[in-house]
One Martini backbone bead per residue (centre of mass of N, CA, C, O) as a GRO file, in nm:
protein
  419
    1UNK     BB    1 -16.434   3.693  -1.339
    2UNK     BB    2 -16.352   3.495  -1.034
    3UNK     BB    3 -16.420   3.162  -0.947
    4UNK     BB    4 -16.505   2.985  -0.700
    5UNK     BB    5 -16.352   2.738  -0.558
    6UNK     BB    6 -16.418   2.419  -0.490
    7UNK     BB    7 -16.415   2.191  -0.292
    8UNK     BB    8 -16.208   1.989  -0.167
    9UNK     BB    9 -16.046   1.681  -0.216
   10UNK     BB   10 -15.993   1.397  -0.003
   11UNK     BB   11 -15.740   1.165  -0.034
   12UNK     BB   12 -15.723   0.874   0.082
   13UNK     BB   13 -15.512   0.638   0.190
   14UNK     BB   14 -15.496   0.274   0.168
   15UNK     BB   15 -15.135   0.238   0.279
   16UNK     BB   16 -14.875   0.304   0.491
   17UNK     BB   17 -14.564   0.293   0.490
   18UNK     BB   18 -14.304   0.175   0.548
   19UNK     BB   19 -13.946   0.110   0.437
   20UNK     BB   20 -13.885  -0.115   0.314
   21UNK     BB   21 -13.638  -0.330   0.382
   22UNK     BB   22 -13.613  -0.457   0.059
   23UNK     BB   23 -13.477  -0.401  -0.205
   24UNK     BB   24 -13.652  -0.449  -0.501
   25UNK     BB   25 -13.358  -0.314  -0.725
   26UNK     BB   26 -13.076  -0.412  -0.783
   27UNK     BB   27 -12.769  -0.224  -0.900
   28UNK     BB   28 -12.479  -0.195  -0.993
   29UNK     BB   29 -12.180  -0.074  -0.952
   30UNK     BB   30 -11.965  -0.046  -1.160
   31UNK     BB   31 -11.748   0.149  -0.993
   32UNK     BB   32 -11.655  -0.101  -0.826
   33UNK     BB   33 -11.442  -0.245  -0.635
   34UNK     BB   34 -11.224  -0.534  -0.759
   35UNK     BB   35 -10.933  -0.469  -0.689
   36UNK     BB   36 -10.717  -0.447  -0.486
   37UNK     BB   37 -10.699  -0.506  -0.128
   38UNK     BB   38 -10.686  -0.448   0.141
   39UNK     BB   39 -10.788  -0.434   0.496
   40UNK     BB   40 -10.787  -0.163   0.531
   41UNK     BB   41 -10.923  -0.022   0.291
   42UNK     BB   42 -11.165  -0.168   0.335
   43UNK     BB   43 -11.213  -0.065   0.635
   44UNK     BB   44 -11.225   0.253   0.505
   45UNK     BB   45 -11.456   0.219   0.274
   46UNK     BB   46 -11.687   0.088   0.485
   47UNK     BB   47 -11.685   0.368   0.647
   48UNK     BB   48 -11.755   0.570   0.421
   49UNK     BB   49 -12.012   0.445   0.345
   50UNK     BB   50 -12.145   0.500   0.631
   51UNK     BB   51 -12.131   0.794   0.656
   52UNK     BB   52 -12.316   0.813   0.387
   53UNK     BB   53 -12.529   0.700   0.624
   54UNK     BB   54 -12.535   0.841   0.894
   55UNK     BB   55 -12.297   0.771   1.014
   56UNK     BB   56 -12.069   0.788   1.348
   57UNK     BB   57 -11.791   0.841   1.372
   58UNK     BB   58 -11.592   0.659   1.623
   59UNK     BB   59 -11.337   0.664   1.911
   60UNK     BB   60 -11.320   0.355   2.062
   61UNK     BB   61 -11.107   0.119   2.292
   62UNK     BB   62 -11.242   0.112   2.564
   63UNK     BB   63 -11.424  -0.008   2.839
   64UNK     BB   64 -11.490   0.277   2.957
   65UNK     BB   65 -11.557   0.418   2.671
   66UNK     BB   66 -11.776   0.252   2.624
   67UNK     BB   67 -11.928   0.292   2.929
   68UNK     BB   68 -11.988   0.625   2.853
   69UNK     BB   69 -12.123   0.605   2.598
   70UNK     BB   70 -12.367   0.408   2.708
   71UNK     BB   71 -12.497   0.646   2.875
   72UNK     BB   72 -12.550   0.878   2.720
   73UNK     BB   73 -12.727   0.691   2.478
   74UNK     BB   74 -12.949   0.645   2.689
   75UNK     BB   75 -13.017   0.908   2.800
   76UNK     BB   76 -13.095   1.021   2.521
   77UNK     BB   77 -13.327   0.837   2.472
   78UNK     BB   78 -13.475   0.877   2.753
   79UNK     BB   79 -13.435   1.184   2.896
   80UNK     BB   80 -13.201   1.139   3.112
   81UNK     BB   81 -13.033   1.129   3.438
   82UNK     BB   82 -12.755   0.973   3.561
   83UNK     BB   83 -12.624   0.866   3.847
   84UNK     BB   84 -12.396   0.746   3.923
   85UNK     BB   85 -12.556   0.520   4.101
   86UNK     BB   86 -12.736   0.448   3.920
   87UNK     BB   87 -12.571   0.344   3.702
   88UNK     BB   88 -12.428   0.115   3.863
   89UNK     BB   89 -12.674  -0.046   3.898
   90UNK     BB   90 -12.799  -0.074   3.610
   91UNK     BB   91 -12.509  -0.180   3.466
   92UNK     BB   92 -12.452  -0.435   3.713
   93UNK     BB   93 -12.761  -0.580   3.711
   94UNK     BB   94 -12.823  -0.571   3.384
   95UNK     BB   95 -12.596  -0.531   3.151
   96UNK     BB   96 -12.317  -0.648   3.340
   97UNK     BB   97 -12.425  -0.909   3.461
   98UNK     BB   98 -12.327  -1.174   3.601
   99UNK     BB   99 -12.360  -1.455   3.436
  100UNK     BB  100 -12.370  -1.357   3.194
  101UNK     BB  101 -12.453  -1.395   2.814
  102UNK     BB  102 -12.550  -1.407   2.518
  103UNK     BB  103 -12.839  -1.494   2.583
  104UNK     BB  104 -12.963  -1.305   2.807
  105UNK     BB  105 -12.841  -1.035   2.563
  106UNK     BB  106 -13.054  -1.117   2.406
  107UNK     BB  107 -13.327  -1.112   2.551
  108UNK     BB  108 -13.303  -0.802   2.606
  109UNK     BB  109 -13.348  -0.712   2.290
  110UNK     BB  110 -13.564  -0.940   2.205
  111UNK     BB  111 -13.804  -0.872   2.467
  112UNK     BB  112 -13.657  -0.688   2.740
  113UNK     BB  113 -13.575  -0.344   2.639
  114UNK     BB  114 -13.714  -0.290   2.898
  115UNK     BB  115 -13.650  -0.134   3.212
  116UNK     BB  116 -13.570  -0.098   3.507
  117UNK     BB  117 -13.498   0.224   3.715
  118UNK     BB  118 -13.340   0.279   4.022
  119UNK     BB  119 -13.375   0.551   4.223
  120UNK     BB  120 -13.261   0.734   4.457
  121UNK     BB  121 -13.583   0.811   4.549
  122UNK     BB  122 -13.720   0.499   4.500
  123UNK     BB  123 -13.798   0.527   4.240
  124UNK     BB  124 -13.907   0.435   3.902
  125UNK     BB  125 -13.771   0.413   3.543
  126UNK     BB  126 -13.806   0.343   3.221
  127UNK     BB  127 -13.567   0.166   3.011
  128UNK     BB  128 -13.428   0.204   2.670
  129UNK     BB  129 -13.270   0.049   2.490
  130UNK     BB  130 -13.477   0.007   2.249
  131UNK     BB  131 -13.671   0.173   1.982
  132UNK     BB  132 -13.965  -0.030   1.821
  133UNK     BB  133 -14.148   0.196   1.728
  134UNK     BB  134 -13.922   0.404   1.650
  135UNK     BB  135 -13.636   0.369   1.490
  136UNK     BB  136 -13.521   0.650   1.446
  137UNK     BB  137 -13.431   0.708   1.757
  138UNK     BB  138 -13.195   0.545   1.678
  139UNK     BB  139 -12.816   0.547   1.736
  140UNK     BB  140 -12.579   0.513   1.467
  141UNK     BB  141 -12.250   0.348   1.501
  142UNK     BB  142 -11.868   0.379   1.433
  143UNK     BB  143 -11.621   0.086   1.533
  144UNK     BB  144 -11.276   0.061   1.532
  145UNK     BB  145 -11.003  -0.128   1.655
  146UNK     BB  146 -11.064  -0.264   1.915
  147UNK     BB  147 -10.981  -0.317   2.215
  148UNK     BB  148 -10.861  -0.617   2.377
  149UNK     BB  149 -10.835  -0.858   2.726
  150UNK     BB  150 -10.799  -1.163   2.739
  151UNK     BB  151 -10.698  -1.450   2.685
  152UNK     BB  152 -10.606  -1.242   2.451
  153UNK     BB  153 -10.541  -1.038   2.223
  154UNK     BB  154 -10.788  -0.826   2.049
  155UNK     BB  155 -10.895  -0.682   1.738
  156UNK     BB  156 -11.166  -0.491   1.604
  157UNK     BB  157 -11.273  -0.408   1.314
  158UNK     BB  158 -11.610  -0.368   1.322
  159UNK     BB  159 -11.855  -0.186   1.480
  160UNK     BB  160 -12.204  -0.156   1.560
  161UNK     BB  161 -12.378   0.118   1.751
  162UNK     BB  162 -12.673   0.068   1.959
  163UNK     BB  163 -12.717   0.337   2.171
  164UNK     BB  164 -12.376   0.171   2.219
  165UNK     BB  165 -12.460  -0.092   2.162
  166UNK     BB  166 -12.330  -0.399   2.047
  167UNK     BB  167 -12.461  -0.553   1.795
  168UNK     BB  168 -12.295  -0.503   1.470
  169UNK     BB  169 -12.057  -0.730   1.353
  170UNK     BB  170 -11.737  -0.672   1.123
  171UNK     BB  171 -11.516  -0.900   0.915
  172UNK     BB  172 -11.237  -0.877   0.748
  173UNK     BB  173 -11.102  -0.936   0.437
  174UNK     BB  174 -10.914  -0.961   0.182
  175UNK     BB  175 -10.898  -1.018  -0.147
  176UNK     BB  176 -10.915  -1.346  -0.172
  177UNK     BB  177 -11.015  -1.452   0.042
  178UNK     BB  178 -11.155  -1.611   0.281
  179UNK     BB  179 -11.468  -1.631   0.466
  180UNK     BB  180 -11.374  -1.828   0.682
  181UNK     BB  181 -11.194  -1.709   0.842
  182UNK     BB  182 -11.375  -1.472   0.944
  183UNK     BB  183 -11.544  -1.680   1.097
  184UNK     BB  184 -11.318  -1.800   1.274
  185UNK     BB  185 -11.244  -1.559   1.390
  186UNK     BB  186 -11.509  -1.501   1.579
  187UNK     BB  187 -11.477  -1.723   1.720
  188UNK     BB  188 -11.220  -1.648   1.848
  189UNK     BB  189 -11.367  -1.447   2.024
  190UNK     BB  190 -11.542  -1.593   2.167
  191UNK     BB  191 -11.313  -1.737   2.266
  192UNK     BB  192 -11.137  -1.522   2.441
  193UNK     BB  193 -11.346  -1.170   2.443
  194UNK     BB  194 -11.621  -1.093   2.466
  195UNK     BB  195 -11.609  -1.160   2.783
  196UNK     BB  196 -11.477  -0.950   2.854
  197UNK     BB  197 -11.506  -0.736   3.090
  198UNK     BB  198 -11.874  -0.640   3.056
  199UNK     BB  199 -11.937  -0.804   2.777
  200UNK     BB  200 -12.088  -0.645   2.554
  201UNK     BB  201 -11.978  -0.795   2.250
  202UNK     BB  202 -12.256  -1.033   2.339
  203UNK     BB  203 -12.464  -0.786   2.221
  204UNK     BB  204 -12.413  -0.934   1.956
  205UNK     BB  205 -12.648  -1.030   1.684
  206UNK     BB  206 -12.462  -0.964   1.407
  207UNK     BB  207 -12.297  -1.055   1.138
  208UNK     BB  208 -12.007  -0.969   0.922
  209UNK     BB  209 -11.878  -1.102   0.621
  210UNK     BB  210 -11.561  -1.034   0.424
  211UNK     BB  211 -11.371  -0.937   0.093
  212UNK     BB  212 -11.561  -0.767  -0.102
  213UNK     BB  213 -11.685  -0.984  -0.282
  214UNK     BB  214 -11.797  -1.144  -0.024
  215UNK     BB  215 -12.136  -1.152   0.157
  216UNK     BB  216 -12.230  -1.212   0.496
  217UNK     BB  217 -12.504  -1.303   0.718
  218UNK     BB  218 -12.520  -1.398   1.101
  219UNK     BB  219 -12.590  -1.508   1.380
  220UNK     BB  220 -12.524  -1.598   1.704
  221UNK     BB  221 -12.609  -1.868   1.696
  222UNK     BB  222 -12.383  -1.992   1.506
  223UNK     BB  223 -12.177  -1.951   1.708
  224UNK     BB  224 -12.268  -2.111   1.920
  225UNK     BB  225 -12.280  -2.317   1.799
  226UNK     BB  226 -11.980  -2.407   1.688
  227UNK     BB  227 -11.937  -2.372   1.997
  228UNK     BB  228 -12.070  -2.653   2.072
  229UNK     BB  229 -11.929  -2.859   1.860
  230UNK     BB  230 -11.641  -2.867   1.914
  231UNK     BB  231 -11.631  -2.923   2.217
  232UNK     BB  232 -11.753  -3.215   2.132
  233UNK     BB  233 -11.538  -3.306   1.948
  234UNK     BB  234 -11.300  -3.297   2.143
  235UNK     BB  235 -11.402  -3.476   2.344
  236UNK     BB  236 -11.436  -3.745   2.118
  237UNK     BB  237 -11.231  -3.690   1.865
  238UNK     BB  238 -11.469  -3.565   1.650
  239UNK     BB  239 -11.622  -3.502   1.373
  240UNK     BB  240 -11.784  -3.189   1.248
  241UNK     BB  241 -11.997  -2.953   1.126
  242UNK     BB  242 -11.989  -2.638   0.980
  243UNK     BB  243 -12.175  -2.351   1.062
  244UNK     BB  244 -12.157  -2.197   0.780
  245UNK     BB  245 -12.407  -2.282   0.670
  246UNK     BB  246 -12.584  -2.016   0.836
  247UNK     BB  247 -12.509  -1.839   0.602
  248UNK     BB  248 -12.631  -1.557   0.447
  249UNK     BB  249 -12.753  -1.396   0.201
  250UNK     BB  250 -12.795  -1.090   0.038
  251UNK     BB  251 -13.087  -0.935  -0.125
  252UNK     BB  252 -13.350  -0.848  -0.326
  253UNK     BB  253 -13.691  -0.893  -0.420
  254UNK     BB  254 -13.580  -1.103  -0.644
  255UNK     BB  255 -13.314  -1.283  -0.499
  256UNK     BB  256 -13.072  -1.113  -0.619
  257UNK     BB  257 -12.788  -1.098  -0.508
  258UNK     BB  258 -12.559  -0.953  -0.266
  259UNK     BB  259 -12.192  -0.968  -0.222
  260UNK     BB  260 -12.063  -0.716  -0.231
  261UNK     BB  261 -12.000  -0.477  -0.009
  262UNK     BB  262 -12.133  -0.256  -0.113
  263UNK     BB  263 -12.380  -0.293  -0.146
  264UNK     BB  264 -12.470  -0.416   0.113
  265UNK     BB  265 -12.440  -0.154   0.262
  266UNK     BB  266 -12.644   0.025   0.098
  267UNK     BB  267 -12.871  -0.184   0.199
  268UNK     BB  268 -12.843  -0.334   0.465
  269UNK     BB  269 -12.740  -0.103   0.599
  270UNK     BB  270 -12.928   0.074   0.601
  271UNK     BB  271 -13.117   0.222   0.868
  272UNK     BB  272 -13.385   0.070   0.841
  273UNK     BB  273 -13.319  -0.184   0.782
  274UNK     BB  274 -13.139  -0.274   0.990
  275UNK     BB  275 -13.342  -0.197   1.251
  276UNK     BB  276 -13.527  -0.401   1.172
  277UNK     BB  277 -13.378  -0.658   1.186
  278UNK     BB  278 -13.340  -0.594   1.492
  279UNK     BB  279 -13.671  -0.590   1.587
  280UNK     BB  280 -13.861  -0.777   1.336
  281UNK     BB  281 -13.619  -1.004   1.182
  282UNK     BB  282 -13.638  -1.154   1.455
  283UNK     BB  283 -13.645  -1.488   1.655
  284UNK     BB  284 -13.617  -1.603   1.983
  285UNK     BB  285 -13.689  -1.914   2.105
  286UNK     BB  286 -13.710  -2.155   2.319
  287UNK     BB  287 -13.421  -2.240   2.230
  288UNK     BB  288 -13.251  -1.976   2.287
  289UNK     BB  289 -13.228  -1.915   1.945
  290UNK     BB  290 -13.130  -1.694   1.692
  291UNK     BB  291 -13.356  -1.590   1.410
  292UNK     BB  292 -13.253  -1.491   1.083
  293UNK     BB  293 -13.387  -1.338   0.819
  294UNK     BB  294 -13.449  -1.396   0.493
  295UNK     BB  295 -13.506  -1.158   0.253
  296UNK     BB  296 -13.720  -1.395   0.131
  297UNK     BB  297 -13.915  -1.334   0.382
  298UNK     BB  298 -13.982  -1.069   0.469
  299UNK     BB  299 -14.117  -1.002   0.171
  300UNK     BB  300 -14.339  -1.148   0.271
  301UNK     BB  301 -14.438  -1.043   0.532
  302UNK     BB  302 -14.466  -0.757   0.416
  303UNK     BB  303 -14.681  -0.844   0.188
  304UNK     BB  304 -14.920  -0.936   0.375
  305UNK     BB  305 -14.932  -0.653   0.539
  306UNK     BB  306 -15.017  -0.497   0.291
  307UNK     BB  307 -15.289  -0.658   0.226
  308UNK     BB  308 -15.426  -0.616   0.476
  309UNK     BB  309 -15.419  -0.323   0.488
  310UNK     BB  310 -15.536  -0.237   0.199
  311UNK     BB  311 -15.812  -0.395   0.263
  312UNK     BB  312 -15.910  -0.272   0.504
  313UNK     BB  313 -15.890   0.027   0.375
  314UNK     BB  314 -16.071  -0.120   0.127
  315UNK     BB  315 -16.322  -0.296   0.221
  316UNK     BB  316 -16.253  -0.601   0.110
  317UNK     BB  317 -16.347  -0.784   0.313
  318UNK     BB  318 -16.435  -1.104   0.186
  319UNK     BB  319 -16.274  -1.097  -0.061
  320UNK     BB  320 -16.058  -1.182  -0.358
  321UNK     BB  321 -15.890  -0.906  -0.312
  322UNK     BB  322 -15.790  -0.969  -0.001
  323UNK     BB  323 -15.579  -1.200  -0.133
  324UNK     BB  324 -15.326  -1.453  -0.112
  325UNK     BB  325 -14.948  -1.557  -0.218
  326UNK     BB  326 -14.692  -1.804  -0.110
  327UNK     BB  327 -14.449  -1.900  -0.301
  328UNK     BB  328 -14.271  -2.225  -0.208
  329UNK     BB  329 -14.011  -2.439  -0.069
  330UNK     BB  330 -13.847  -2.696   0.093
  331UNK     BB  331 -13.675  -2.536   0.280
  332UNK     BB  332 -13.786  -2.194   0.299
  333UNK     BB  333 -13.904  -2.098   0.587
  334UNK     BB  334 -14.226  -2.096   0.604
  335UNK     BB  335 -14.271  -2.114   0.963
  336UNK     BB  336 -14.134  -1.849   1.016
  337UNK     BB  337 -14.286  -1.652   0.811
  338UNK     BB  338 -14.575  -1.712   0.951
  339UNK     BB  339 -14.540  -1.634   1.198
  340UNK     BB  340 -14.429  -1.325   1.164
  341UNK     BB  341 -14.670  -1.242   0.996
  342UNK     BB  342 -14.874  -1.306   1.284
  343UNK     BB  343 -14.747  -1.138   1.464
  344UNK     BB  344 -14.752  -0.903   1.323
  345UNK     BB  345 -15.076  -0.869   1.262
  346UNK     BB  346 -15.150  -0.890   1.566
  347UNK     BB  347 -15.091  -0.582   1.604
  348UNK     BB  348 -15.271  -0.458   1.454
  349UNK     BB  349 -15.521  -0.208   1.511
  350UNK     BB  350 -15.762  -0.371   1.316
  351UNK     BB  351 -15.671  -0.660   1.474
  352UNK     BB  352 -15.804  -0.910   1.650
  353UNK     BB  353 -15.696  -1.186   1.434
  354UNK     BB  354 -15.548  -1.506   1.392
  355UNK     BB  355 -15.560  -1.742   1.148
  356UNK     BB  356 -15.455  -2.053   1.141
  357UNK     BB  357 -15.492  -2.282   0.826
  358UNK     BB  358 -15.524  -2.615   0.819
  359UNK     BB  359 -15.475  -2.947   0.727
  360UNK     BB  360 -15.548  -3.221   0.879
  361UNK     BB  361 -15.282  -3.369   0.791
  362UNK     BB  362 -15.129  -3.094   0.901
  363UNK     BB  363 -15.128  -3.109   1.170
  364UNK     BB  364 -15.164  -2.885   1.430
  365UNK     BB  365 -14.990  -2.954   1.645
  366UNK     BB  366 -14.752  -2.927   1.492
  367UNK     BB  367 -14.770  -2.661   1.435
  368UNK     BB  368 -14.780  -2.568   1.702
  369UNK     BB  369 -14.489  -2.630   1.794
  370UNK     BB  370 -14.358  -2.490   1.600
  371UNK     BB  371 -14.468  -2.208   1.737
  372UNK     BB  372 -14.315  -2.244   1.973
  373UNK     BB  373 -14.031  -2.225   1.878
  374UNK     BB  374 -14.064  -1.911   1.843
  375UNK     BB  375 -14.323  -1.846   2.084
  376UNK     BB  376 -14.465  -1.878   2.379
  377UNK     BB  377 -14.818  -1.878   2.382
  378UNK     BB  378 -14.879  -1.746   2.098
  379UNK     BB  379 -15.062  -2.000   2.052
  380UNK     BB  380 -15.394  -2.194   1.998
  381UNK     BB  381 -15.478  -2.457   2.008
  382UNK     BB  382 -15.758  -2.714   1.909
  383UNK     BB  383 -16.002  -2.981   1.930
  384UNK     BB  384 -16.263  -2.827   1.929
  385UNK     BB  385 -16.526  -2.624   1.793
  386UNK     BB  386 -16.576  -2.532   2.103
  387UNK     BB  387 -16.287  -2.420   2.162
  388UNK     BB  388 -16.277  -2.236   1.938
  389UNK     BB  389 -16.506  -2.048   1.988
  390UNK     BB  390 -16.377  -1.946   2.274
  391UNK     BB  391 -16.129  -1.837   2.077
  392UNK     BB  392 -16.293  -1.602   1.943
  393UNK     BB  393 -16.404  -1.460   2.226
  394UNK     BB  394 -16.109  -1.456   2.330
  395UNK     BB  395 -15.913  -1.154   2.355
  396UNK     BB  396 -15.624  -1.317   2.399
  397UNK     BB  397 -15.645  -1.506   2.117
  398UNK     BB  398 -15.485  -1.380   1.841
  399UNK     BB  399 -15.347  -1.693   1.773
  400UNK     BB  400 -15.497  -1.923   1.568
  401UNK     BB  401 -15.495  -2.288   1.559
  402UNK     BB  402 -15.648  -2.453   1.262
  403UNK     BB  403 -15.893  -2.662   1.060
  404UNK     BB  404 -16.068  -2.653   0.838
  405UNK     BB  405 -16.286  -2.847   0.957
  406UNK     BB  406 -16.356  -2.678   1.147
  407UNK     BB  407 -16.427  -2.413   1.079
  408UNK     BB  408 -16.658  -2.552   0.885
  409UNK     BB  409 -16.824  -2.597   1.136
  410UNK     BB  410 -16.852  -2.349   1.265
  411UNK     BB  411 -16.976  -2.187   1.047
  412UNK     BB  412 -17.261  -2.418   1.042
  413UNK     BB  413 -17.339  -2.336   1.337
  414UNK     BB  414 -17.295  -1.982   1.264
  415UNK     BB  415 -17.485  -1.830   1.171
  416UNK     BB  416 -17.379  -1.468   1.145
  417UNK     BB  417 -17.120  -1.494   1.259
  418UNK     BB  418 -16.888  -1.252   1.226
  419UNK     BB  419 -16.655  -1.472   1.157
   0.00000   0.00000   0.00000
């Protein structure tokens, strides 16, 4: 006899979340490579890990192959088919517009991804530059040896091109060399050729140098910052600092440096984290500077994520199991971390507030104002309890700071209040 079986459990889920960004837990690879290499070497080698990870090796040398590349791969992101005119208003209105520049090209990637295409027969429709809700519907390509004519002919190592637009260039030296040589190198680009023909890799976000042992990466920021320190500098006639000091090491979860190419490649490059640090652990802020996340940063962001989403659905809320902390010091980018942390928490759909909570002592005002550089009227800061109180109540109020004397007060006087 054979016994029916009986009805079967189904186990929901506590928290379901995308690949972590950063590696939990990196071991090098013994057998990478350490003795010497050329420049072509190293930067054969860094496309062949890069294939290795499901990038598209192409090989586009002209600004025309570039502009016919990206119509392409925007057609395809966005499943349309533009016509030459659709095309030319497009490409010279909003994507290579006159006048526009680094920061323009900066809002368009990390802002206005959306952009409207004026069709031939007078209706409008949304394209998107990059799909920030699906990461992978994103397409990663790798070209290298770009030529260009601007002030002078300039050669560009290796570029990453997502959905076609230059967004991640990385410049090599040979082992051996400084890495600071690569820095200076990219800053000559940008004087020299960044902007020339149709300026596309003005729209590049992310710098990655290296000598094969040694590697950092970079915001389009610090490249600006360093030109205009140069030319204050030429003005005077005097000394300025050289903001190589703003390039970051890339580490694992545990803050471990990966600093060899390889390794950084395998890691850094993985195409979630890649896509994650362009769409979500960067921050143009209100002075117009792009501010890329160091790696204890983002894991701080992830994990505090992953701890509001688990009491969530663990109905912890409430509770002291539904709490955490992170441990920080002096310089260590707390204001950053919390603002993106809040950020990201408020667009959660299961989360109406995010109140950032500080003692009197550290003035609201001031806190705010941080938020503020980061993202106007993100924050809503607020002088008195009833104030708060009406912040609790408007659903447009996302994030709000607060001090706890407040907060105090408020709960002290509304007993019974959801909040």
């Amino acid at each position: 006899m054979i016994e029916a079986p009986g009805p079967v459990k189904i186990i929901e889920p506590i928290a379901v979340s995308a690949e972590s960004t950063v590696v939990s837990e990196f071991v090098p690879d013994p057998s990478a490579e350490t003795g010497y290499q050329s420049e072509a070497q190293l930067e054969r080698r860094f496309i062949g890990l890069l294939q290795e990870q499901a990038y598209q090796y192409l090989t586009i040398r002209s600004a025309a192959e570039l502009e016919a590349h990206l119509r392409a791969q925007l057609q395809a992101l966005n499943g349309i088919e533009f016509s030459d005119q659709e095309w030319k208003r497009f490409f010279t209105e909003t994507l290579a517009a006159k006048n526009t520049g680094i920061v323009e090209k900066t809002a368009l990637i990390q802002e206005d991804h959306v952009q409207i295409l004026r069709r031939d027969d007078g209706t409008t429709k949304n394209v998107y530059l990059l799909d920030k809700a699906n990461i992978h519907n994103n397409r990663l390509q790798v070209i290298n040896q770009y030529e260009v004519q601007g002030a002078h002919a300039n050669r560009y190592d290796v570029t990453i091109l997502v959905n076609g637009l230059p967004l991640v260039h990385v410049e090599l030296k040979r082992r051996g060399v400084d890495i600071r040589e690569a820095f200076n190198q990219i800053n000559r680009y940008q004087r020299d050729s960044f902007w020339a023909d149709s300026g596309l890799f003005q729209y590049v976000q992310l710098f990655v140098i290296s000598n094969g042992t040694l590697t950092k990466y970079y915001s389009n920021t610090t490249r600006v910052r360093h030109i205009e320190e140069a030319a204050r500098a030429r003005r005077s006639k005097s000394q300025t600092s050289n903001s190589f000091e703003f390039t970051s090491w890339w580490a694992d979860a545990s803050n471990k440096p990966i600093r060899d190419l390889t390794g950084f490649t395998r890691t850094f490059f993985a195409k979630h984290t890649l896509l994650n640090i362009l769409t979500k652990y960067c921050v143009f802020d209100v002075d117009r500077k792009l501010l890329v996340m160091r790696p204890y940063q983002i894991v701080a962001a992830e994990r505090i994520l992953q701890r509001v989403q688990t009491s969530t659905n663990a109905r912890q809320t409430g509770t002291l199991a539904a709490g955490g902390y992170i441990w920080h010091t002096t310089g260590s980018g707390k204001t950053l971390t919390s603002f993106k942390s809040a950020q990201l928490a408020s667009r959660l759909p299961d989360l109406d507030k995010v109140l950032f909570v500080v003692d009197r002592k550290d003035l609201d005002y001031q806190t705010m104002r941080e938020y503020e550089r980061f993202e106007k009227g993100a924050a809503n800061s607020n002088k008195s309890t009833a104030v708060l109180a009406k912040q609790l109540a408007d659903p447009n109020a996302r994030i709000i700071i607060t001090t706890i004397q407040k907060l105090t007060n408020f709960v002290g006087a509304h007993k019974g209040h959801e909040i």
